[in-house]
Each structure stands twice: as structure tokens, then as C-alpha cells.
C-alpha positions, 0 to 999 in steps of 0.5 A: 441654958438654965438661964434661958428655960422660960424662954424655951418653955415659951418658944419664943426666939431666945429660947430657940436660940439658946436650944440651937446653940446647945445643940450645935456646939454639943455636937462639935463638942463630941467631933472634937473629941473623937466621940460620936454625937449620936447619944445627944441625938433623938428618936428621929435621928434614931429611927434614921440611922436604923432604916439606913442600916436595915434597907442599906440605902440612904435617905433624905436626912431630913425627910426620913428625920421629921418622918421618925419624929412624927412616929414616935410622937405618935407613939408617945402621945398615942395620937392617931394620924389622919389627914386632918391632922396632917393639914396645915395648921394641925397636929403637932407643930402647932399643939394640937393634935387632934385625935 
């Protein structure tokens, strides 16, 4: 990864390569010895998990995952959310949130 951080700071394809394949074999890594991977996971994982166990019924993975990103961007940037933003081509996937 060290060799590959301005290629992940410009999001160009090398870059994302290098943070997927971390990430992909950090996990296994954890399964493999008996650990589990939750620690390498972030807040969308983290708000996931927690609505799980608090409402004791599961979810789309990935709805309530991208859902938990978009929160505690929100939180961390104190962004408000409107529907502009939320409009293709605002907010956070492009880098732009508008306030």
C-alpha cells in the first residue's frame, strides 16, 4: 500500500485496486485466524451491525451499509442532506456536497 498512496489519493484504478485488495485479503486474513473482521470495518459496517441487533431483523447489506456511510458523513462534515444533494451527480460521490 505505501507504494501505491498517490495512486489512492488520485482514485485512479491503481489506487483502488491496491485499497480493494487490502481490503479483501485484511479480511480473510482475520477468518483465517479465528478472528473476526469486524475491527477493520468502518462506520457503515458499524451502524449496520447495531440496527441488526437493535430491530432483531436483518437488512440489505449494502443498503443499510451505504445508508450508514452516508450518516456519519454527514455527521463528520456536518453536511446537511437535501434533495439536491442527494441528486445524481452531488454530494459526496462526486465531492461536492453542497450545504
Amino acid at each position: 500500500m505505501l507504494d501505491a498512496t498517490d495512486d489512492i489519493r488520485e482514485v485512479n484504478d491503481r489506487g483502488v485496486h491496491t485499497l480493494v485488495s487490502a481490503l479483501r485479503w485484511g479480511g480473510a486474513a482475520f477468518n483465517n485466524t479465528g478472528w473476526n473482521p469486524r475491527p477493520i470495518e468502518g462506520s457503515g459496517h458499524t451502524f449496520f451491525y447495531s440496527l441488526e441487533h437493535l430491530i432483531h431483523r436483518p437488512f440489505l447489506h449494502g443498503q443499510i451499509v451505504g445508508l450508514g456511510l452516508l450518516l456519519w458523513y454527514t455527521i463528520a462534515t456536518e453536511t446537511e442532506i437535501t434533495d439536491a444533494w442527494l441528486d445524481e451527480g452531488q454530494g459526496w460521490l462526486t465531492g461536492s456536497a453542497a450545504s
